[in-house]
MARBA-3410 file (N, C-alpha, C, O; in Angstrom, 1 decimal):
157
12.2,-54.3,30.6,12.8,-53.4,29.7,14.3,-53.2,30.0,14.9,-52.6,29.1 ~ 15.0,-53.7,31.5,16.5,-54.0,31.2,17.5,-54.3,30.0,18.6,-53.8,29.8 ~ 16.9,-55.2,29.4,17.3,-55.6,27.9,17.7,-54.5,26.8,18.5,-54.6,25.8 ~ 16.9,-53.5,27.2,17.1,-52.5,25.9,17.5,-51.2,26.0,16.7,-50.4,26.6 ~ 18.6,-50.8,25.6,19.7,-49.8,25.6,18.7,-48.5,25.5,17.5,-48.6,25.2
19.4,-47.3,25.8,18.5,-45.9,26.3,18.2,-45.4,24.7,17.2,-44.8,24.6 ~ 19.0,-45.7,23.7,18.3,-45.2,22.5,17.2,-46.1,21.9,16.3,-45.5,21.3 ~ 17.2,-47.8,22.1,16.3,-48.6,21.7,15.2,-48.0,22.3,14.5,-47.4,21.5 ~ 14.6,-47.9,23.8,13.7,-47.5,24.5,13.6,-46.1,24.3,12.7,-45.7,25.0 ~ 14.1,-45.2,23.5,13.8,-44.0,22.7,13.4,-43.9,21.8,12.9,-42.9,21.3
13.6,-44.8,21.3,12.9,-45.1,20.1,11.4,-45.3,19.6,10.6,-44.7,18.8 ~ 11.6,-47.2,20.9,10.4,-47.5,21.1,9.3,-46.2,21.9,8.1,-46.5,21.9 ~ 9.5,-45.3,22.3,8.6,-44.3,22.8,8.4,-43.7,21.8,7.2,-44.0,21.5 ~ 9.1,-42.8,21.0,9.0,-41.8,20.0,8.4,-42.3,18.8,7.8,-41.5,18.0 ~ 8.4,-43.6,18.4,8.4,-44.1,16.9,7.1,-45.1,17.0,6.6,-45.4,15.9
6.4,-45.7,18.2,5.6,-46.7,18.5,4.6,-46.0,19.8,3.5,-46.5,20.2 ~ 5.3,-45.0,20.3,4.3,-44.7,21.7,3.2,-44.4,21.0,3.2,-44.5,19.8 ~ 1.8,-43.9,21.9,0.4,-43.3,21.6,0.6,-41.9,21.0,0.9,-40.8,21.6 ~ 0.4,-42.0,19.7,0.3,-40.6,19.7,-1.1,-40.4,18.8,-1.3,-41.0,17.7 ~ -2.1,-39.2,19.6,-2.7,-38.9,18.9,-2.8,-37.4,18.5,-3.6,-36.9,17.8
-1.6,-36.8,19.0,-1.3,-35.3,18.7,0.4,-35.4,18.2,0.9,-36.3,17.5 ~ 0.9,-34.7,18.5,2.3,-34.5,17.5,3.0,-33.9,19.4,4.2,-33.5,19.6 ~ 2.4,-33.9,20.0,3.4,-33.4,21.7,4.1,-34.1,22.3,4.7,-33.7,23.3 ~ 4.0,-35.8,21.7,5.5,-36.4,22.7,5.9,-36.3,21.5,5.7,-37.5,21.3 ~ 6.4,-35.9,20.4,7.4,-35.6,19.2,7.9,-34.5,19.7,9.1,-34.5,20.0
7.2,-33.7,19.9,7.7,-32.1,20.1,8.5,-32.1,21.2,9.6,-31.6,21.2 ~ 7.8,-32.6,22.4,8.5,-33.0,23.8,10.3,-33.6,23.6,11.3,-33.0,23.9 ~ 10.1,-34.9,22.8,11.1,-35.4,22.5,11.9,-34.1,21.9,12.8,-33.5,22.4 ~ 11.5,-33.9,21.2,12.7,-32.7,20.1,12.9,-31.6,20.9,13.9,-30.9,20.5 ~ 12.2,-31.1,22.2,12.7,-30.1,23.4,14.1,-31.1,24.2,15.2,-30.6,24.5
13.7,-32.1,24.4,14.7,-33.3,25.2,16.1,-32.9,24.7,17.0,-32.7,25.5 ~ 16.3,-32.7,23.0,17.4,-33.3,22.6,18.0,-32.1,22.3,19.1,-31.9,21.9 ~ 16.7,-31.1,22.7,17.6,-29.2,22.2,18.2,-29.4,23.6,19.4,-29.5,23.5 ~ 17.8,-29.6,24.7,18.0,-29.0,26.3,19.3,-30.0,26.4,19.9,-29.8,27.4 ~ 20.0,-31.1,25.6,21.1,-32.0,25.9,21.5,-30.8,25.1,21.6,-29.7,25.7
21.7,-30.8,24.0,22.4,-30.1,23.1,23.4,-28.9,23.8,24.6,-28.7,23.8 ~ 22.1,-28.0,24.5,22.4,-27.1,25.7,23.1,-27.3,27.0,23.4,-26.7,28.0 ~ 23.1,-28.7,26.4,24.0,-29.1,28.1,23.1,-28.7,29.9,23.5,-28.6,31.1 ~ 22.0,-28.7,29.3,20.9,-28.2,30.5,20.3,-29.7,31.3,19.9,-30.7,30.7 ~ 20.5,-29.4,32.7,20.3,-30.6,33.5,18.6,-30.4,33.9,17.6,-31.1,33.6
18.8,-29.1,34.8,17.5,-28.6,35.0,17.0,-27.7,34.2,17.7,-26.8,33.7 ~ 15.8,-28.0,33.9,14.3,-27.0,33.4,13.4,-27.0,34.0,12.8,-28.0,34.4 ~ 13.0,-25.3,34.1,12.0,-25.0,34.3,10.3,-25.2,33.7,10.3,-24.8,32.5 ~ 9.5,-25.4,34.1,8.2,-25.7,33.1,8.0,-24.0,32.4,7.1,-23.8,31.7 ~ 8.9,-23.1,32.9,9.0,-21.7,32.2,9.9,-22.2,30.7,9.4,-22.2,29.6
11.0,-22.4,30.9,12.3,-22.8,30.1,11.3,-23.9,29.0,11.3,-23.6,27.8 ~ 10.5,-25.0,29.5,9.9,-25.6,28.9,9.4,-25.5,27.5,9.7,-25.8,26.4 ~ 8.2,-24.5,28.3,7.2,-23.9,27.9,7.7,-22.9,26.4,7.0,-22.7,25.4 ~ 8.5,-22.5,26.5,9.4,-21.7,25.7,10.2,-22.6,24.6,10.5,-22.4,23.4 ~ 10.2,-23.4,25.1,11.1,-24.1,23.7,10.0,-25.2,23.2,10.2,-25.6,22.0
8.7,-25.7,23.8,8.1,-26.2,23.0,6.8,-25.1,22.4,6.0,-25.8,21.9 ~ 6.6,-24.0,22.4,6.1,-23.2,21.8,6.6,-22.5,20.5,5.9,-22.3,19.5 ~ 8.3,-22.0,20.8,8.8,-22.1,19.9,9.1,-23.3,18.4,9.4,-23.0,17.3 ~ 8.9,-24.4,19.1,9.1,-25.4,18.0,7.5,-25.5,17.0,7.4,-25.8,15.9 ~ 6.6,-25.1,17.9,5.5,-25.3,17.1,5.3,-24.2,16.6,4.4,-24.3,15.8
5.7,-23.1,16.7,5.7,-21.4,16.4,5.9,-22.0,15.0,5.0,-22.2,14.2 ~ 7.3,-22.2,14.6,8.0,-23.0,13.9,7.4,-23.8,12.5,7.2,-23.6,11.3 ~ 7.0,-24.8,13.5,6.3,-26.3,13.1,5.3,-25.6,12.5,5.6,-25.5,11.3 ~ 4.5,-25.2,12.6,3.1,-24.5,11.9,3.1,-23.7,10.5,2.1,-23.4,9.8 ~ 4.5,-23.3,10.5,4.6,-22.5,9.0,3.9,-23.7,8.0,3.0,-23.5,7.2
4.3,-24.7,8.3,4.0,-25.8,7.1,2.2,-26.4,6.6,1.8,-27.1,5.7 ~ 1.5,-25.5,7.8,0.3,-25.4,7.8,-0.1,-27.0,8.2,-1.2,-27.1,8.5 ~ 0.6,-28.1,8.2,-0.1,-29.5,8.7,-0.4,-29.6,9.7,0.0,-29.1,10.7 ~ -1.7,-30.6,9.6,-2.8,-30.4,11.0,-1.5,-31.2,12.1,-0.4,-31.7,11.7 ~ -2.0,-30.9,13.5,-1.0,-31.7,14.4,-2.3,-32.9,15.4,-2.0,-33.4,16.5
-3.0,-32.9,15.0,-3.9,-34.2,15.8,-4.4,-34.9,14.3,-4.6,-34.4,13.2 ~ -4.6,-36.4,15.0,-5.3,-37.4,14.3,-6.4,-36.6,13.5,-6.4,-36.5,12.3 ~ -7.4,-36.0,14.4,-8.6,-35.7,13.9,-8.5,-34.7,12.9,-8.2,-33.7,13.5 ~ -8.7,-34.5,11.9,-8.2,-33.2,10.6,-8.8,-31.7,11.2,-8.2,-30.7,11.1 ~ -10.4,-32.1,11.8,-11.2,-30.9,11.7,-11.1,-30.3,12.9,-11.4,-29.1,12.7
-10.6,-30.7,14.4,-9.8,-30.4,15.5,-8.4,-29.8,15.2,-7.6,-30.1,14.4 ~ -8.3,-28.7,16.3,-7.5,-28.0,16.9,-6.7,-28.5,18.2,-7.3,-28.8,19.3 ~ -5.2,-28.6,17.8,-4.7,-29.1,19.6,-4.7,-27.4,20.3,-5.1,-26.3,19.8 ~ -4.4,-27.5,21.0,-3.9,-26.3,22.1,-3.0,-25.8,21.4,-3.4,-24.9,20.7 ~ -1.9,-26.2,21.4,-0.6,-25.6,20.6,-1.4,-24.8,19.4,-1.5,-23.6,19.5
-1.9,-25.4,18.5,-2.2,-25.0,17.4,-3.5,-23.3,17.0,-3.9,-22.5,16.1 ~ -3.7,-23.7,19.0,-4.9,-22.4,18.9,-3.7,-21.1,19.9,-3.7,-19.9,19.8 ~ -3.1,-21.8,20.5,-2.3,-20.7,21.1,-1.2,-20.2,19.9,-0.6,-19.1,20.1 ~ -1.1,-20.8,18.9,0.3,-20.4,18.0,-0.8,-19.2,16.8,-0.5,-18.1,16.3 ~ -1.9,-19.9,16.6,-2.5,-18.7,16.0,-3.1,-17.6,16.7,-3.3,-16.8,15.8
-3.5,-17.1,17.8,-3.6,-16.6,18.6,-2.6,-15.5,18.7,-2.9,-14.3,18.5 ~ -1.1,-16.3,19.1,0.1,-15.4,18.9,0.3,-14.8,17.6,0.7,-13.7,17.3 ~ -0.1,-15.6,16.8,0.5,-15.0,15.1,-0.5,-13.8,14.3,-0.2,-13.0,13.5 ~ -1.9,-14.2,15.0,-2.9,-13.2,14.8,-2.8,-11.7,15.7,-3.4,-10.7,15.6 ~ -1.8,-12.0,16.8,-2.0,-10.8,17.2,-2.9,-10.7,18.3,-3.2,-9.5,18.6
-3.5,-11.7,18.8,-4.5,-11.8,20.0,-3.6,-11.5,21.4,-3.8,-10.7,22.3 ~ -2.7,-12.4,21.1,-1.8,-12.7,22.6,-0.6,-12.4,21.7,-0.3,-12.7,20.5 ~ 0.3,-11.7,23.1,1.8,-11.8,23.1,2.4,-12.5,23.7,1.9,-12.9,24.7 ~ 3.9,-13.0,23.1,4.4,-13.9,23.4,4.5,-14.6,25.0,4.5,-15.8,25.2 ~ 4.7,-13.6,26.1,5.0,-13.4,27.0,3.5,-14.7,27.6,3.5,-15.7,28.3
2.3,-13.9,26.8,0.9,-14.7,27.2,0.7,-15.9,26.6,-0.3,-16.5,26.9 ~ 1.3,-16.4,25.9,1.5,-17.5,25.2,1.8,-18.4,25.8,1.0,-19.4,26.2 ~ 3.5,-18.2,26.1,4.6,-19.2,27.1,3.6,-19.3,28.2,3.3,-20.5,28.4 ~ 3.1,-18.6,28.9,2.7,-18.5,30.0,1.2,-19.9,29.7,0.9,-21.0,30.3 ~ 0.6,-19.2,28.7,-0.6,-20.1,28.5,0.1,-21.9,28.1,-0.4,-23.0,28.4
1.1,-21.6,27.4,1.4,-23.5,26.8,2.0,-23.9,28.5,1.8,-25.0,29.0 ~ 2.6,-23.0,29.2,2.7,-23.6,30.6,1.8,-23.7,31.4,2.2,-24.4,32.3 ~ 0.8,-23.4,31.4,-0.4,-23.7,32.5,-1.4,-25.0,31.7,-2.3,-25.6,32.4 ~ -1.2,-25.5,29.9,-2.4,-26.0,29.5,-2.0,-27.2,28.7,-2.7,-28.2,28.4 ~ -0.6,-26.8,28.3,0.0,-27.7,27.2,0.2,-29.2,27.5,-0.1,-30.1,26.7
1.0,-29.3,29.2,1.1,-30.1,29.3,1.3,-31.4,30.5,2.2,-31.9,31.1 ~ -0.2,-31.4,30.4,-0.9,-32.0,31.4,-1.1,-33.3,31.2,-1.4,-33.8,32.3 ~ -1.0,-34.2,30.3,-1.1,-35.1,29.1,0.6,-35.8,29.2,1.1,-36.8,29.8 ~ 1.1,-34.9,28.5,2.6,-35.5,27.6,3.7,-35.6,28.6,4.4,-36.6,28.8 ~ 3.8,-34.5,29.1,4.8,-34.9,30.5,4.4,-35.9,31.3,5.1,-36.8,31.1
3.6,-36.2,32.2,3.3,-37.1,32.8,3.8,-38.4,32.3,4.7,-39.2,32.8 ~ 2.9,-38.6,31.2,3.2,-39.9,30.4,4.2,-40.1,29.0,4.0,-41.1,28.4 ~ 4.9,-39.4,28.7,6.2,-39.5,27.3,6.6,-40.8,27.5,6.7,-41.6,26.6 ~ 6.8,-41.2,29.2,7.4,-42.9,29.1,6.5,-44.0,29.2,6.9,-45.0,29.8 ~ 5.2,-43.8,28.7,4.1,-44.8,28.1,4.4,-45.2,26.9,4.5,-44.3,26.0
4.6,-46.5,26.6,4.5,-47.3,25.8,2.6,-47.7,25.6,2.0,-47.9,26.6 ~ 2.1,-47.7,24.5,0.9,-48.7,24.6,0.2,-48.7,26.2,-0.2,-49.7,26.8 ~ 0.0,-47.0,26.8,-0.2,-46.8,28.1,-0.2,-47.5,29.1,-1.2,-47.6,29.8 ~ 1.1,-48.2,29.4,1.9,-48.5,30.0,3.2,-48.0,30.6,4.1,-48.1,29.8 ~ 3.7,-47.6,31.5,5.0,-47.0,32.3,5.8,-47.4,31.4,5.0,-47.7,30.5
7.2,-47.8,30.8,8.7,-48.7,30.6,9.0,-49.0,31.8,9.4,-50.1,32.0 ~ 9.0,-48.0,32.7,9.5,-48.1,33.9,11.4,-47.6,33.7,12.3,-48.2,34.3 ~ 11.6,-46.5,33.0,12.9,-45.9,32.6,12.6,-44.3,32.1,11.6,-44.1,31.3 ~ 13.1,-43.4,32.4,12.7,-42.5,32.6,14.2,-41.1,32.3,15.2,-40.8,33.0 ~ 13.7,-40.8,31.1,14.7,-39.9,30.3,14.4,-38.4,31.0,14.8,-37.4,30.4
13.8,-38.4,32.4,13.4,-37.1,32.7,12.8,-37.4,34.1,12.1,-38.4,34.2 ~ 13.0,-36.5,35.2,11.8,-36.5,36.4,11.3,-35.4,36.5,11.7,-34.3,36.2 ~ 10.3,-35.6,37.0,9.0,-33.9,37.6,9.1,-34.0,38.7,8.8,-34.8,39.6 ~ 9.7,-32.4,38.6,9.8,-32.1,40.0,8.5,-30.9,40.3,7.6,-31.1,39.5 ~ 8.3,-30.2,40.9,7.2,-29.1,41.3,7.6,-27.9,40.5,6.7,-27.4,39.8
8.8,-27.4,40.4,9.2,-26.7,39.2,9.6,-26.8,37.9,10.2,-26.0,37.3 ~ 9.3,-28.0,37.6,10.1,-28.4,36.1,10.4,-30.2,35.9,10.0,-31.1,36.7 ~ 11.2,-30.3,34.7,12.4,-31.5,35.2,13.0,-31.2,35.1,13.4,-30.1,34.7 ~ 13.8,-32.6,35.5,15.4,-32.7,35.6,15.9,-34.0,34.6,15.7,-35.2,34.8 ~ 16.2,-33.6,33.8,17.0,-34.7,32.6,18.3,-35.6,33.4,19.3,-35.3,34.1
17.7,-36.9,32.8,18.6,-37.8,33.6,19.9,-38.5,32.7,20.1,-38.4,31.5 ~ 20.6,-39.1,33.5,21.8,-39.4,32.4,21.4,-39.9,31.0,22.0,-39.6,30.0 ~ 20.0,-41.1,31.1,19.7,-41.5,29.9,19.7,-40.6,28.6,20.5,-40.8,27.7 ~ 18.9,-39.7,28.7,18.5,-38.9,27.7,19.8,-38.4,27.2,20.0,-38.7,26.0 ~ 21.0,-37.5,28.0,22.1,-37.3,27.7,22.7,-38.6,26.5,23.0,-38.4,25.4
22.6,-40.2,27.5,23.4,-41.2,26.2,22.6,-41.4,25.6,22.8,-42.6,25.2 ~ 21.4,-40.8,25.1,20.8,-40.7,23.5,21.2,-40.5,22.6,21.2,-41.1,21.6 ~ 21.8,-39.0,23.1,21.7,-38.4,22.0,23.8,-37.8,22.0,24.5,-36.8,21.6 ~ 23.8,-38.5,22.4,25.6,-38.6,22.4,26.2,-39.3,20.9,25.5,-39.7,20.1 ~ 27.2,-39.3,20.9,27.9,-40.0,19.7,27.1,-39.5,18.2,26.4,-38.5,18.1
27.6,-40.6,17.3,27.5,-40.2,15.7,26.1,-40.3,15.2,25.6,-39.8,14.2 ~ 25.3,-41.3,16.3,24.0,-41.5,15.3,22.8,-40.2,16.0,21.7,-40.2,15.6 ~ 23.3,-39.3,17.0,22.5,-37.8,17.3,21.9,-37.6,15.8,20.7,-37.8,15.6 ~ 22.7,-37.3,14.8,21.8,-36.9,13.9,20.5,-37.6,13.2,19.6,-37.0,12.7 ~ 20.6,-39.0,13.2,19.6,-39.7,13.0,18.5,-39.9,13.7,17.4,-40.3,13.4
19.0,-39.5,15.0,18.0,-39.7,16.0,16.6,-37.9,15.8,15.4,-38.0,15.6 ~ 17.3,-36.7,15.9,16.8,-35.8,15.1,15.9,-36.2,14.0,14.7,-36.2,14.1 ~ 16.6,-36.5,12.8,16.1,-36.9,11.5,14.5,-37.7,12.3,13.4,-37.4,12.1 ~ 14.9,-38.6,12.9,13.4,-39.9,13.5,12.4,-38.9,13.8,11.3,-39.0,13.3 ~ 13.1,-37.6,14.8,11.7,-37.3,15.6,10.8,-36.4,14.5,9.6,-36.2,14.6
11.8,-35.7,13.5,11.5,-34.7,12.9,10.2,-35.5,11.7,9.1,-35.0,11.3 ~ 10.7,-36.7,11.3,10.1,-37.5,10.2,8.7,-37.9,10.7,7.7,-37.9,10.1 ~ 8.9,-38.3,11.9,7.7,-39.4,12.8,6.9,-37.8,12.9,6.0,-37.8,12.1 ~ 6.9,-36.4,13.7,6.3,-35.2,13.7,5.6,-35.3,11.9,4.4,-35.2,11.5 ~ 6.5,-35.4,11.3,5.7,-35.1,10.1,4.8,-35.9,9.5,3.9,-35.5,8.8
5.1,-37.3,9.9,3.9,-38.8,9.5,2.9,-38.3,10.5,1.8,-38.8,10.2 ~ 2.9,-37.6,11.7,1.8,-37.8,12.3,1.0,-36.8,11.8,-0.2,-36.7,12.1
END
């Protein structure tokens, strides 16, 4: 995977990885808020918060977020939960951090469950740490298209 520049191999993850839920989209689109922010380190607190928020979000539009139509992901039972009034926010974050993501972090840099062996992020015991890659993603003129990808690919799935 030498051969292929940090946005090709972002691509190939986001546009071709496994997805059977819509959470390495969402993951992705946390990646490119936390550059945006100029944030090196996150916490799985800080995490947890910005991809709850996106699906907080993401859900007005009422579209399912797993393959399966008649299934529920996590996200989608914790965001109604919050919206019904079951849980407050505070128990939310708290819950998409202990449940959300056990799955997607691990593996976002699976291709066809497979490593790349290139890594736009590491896990540490409190969080990650965003590595230079991810930064030259989403640098220069085509950031906005790269957005536009993850937002379109969230919506085809």
């Amino acid at each position: 995977m030498q051969e292929f520049s940090d946005k090709e191999l972002w691509r190939m993850l986001t546009l071709y990885g496994l997805n059977t839920a819509t959470y390495k989209i969402a993951l992705g689109q946390c990646l490119c808020n936390f550059t945006e922010a100029d944030k090196t380190r996150v916490t799985m607190e800080m995490l947890a918060k910005e991809f709850f928020d996106l699906y907080n979000k993401r859900l007005e539009n009422g579209m399912p977020q797993l393959s399966h139509e008649t299934r529920l992901t996590v996200m989608e039972k914790v965001v109604a939960k919050y919206k019904g009034g079951v849980i407050g926010y505070d128990e939310a974050i708290d819950f998409v951090k202990n449940n959300a993501f056990g799955d997607v972090v691990p593996r976002f840099h699976n291709l066809d469950r497979v490593d790349i062996g290139h890594k736009f992020y590491e896990i540490t015991d409190s969080g990650i740490i965003l590595t230079d890659s991810v930064f030259k993603v989403f640098e220069g003129a085509e950031k906005e298209n790269l957005k536009q990808e993850l937002d379109a690919r969230w919506s085809l799935l």
